[in-house]
C-alpha positions in Angstrom: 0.0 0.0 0.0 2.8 2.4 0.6 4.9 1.8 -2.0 1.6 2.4 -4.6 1.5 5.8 -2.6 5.0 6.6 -3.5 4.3 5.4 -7.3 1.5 7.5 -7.4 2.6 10.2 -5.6 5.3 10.4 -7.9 3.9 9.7 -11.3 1.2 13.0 -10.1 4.8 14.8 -9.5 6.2 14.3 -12.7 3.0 14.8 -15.0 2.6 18.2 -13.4 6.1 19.1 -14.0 5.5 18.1 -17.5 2.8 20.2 -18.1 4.6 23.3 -16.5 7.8 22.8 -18.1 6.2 22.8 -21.5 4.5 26.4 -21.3 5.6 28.6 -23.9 6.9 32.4 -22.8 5.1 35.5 -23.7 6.8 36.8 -26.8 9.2 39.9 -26.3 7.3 43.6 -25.8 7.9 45.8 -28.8 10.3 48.9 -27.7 8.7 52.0 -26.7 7.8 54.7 -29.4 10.6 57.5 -29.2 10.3 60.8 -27.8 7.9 63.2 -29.3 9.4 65.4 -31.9 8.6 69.2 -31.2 6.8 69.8 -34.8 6.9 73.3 -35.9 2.8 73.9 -34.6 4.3 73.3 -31.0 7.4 76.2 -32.1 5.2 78.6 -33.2 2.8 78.4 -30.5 5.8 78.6 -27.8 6.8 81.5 -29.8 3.6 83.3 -29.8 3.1 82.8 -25.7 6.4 84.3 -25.5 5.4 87.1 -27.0 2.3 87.6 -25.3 4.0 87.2 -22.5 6.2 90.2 -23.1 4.1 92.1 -24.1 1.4 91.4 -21.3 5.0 92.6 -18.8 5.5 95.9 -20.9 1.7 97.0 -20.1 2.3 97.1 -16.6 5.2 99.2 -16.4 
């Protein structure tokens, strides 16, 4: 009786290991986009703030 324990017991062992050995990994993550390039929209707009800016300053002195 206890040595068809052990047989089980390890026949049970070794069919789970099977199973987990044989999972595939999760393919490799593509890399990140890059950094967003400033376009020249995002220039002129910087630009114009600036100069709304200034010229907001020069009003109150």
């Amino acid at each position: 009786m206890k040595k068809r324990n052990y047989i089980l017991l390890f026949l049970v062992v070794t069919v789970v290991f099977m199973g987990h050995s044989q999972i595939v990994p999760p393919p490799v993550p593509p890399p990140p986009p890059p950094g967003i390039p400033i376009d020249s929209g995002s220039i002129f707009l910087l630009i114009a703030g600036l100069f709304y800016g200034v010229k907001k300053i020069k009003r109150k002195f």
